[in-house]
N, C-alpha and C positions, 0 to 999 in steps of 0.2 A: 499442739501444733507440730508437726513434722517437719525437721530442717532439711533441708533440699540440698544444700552448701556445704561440703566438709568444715567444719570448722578446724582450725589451728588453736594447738592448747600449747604455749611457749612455757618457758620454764627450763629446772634444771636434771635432765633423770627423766622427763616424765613417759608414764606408760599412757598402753590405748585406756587407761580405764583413769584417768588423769591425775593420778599420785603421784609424786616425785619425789628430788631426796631429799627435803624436807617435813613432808607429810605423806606414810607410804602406809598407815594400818588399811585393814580391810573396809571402813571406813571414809577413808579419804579419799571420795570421790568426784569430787567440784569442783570445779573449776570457775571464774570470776570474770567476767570482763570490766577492763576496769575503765572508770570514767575519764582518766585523763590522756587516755590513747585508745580508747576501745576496742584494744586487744585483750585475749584471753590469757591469763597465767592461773597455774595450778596452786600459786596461792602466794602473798606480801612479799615473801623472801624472793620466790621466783624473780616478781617482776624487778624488783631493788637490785639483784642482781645482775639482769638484764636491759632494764629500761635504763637509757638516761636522763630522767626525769624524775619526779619525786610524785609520788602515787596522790592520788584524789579521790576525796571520799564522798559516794554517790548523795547526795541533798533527798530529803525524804519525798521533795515535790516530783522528783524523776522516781521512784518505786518502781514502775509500770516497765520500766526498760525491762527486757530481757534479757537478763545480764548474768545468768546462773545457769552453768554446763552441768547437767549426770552426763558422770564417767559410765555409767552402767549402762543406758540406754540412748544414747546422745542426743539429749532433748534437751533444748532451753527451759528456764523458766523466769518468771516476772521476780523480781527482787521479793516483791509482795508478796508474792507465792512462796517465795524460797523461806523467809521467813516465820509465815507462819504453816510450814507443812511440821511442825512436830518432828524433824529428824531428820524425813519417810520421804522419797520423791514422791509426787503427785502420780507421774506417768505408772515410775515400774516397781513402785513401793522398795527399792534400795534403801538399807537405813546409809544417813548420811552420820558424820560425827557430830554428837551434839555439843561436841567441846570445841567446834568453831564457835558456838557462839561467843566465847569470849573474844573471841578476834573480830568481832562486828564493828567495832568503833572505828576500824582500820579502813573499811570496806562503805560501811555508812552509815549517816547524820544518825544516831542517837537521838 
């Protein structure tokens, strides 16, 4: 699906391809919107930095939100998707880092 809307990718540093100064390899290109203000940050530190509020982690019943920016091609994807794409964005085959995944627990329900 084709986003129509610029979206805003907040954060600290961050580029048009949504790395920041936290997470900048070639890699690090996703961005999050996050459940408890459904705004975009480039990734936990961002927002913790910036939000004043304490981050929420999406419940596996909501998956379906669209809540995953590529920095590469600027297309959402569903949680569901983001997860199980193997890496690889769906749209523009960008490998994404697959050593987010250890930061899933942050982002959502396990």
């Amino acid at each position: 699906m084709k986003n129509t809307a610029p979206i805003t990718i907040h954060g600290t540093a961050v580029n048009e391809r949504t790395q920041c100064a936290h997470y900048h390899s070639e890699r690090d290109i996703i961005a999050i919107r996050h459940k408890c203000c459904g705004e975009f940050y480039a990734c936990i530190q961002c927002h913790n930095e910036a939000a004043n509020h304490k981050a929420e982690v999406w419940p596996k019943s909501e998956f379906q939100a669209e809540a995953i920016y590529c920095g590469n091609c600027h297309q959402t994807l569903s949680i569901a998707s983001y997860l199980s794409c193997n890496s690889t964005c769906p749209h523009c085959q960008a490998a994404f880092n697959p050593g987010c995944a250890n930061h899933y627990h942050l982002y959502f329900e396990q």
